[in-house]
C-alpha positions in Angstrom: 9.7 -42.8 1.5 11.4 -41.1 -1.2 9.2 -38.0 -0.8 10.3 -37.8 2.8 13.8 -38.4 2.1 13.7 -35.4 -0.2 11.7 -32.9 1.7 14.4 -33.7 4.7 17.5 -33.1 2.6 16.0 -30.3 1.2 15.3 -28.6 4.7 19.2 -29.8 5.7 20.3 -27.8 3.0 18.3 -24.4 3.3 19.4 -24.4 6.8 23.0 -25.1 6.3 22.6 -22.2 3.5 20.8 -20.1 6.3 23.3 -20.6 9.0 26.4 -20.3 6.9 25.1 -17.3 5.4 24.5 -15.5 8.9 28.3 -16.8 9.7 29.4 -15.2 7.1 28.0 -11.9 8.0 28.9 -12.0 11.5 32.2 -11.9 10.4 32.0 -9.6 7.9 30.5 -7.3 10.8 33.1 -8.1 13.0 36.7 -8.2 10.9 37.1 -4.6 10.4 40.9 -5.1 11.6 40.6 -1.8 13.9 41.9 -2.5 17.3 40.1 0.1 20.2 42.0 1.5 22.1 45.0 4.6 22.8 47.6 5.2 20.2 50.1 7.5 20.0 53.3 8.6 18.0 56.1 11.2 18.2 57.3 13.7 15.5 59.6 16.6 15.0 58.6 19.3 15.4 59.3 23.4 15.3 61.6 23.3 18.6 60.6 19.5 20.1 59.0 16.9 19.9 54.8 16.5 19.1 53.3 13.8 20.5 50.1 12.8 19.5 47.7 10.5 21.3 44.8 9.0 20.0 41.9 6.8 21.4 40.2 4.8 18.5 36.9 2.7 19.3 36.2 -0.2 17.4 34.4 1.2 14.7 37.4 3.3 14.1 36.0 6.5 14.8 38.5 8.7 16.4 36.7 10.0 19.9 39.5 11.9 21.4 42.8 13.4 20.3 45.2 14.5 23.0 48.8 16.0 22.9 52.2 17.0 24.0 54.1 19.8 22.3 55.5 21.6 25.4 58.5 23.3 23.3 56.6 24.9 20.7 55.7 28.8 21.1 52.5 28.9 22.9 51.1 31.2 20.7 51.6 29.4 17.3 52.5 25.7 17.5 50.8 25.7 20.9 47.3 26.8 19.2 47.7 25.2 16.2 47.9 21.9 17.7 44.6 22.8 19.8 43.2 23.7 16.6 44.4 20.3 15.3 43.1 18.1 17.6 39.4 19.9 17.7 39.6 19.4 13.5 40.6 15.6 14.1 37.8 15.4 16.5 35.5 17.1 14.4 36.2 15.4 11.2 36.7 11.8 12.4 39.9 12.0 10.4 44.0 12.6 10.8 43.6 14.0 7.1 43.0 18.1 7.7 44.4 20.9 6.6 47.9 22.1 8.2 47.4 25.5 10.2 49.0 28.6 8.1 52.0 30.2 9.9 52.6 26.8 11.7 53.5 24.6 9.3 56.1 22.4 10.5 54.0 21.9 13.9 51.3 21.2 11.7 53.2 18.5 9.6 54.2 16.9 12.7 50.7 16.6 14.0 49.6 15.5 11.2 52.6 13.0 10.6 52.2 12.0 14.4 48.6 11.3 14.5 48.3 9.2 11.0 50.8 7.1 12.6 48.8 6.3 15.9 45.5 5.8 13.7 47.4 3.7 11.6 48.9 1.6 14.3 45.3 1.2 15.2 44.5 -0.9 11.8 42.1 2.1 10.5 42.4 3.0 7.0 43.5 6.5 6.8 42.7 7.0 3.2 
């Protein structure tokens, strides 16, 4: 009787160590804080407002960076934001480098779309 008694709690307790370890890692899996989704944030820029939007899945990978920078010069803030938002894409990060020539539309971008990612609980470090 005392054998069974043992083998039985001993079974109990590898499966309560089984089960609470496969909790555990569930959860690990599944708290990465990042909320999917569209973000988006506003800077100032050159001559206006930047507007960044971001969409964010739940890994925190960024999958698509849009914008709205209608009153900077077409032909510098304008492209520099397009080049932006390709490197953002590219790089799965907010974190690249500023365009030269268009550095305060750059700033903004940058400042705009850390802000959006951030609001989406990824870690931009």
């Amino acid at each position: 009787m005392k054998k069974t008694i043992t083998i039985l709690l001993s079974i109990i307790v590898s499966l309560s160590i089984l089960l609470s370890g496969c909790a555990d890692n569930a959860d690990n899996e599944d708290a990465t804080g990042v909320k999917a989704g569209k973000y988006s944030a506003t800077e100032k820029g050159y001559k206006g407002d930047v507007t960044v939007e971001v969409t964010v899945d739940a890994a925190g990978k960024i999958t698509d960076v849009s914008y709205t920078a209608k009153d900077e010069t077409t032909e510098i803030g304008g492209a520099a934001a397009e080049s932006l938002a390709e490197a953002m894409e590219e790089q799965n990060t907010p974190n690249v480098d500023s365009i030269s020539g268009a550095t305060v539309t750059s700033k903004a971008f940058i400042d705009a779309a850390r802000a959006a990612v951030s609001e989406a609980g990824v870690d931009i470090d």
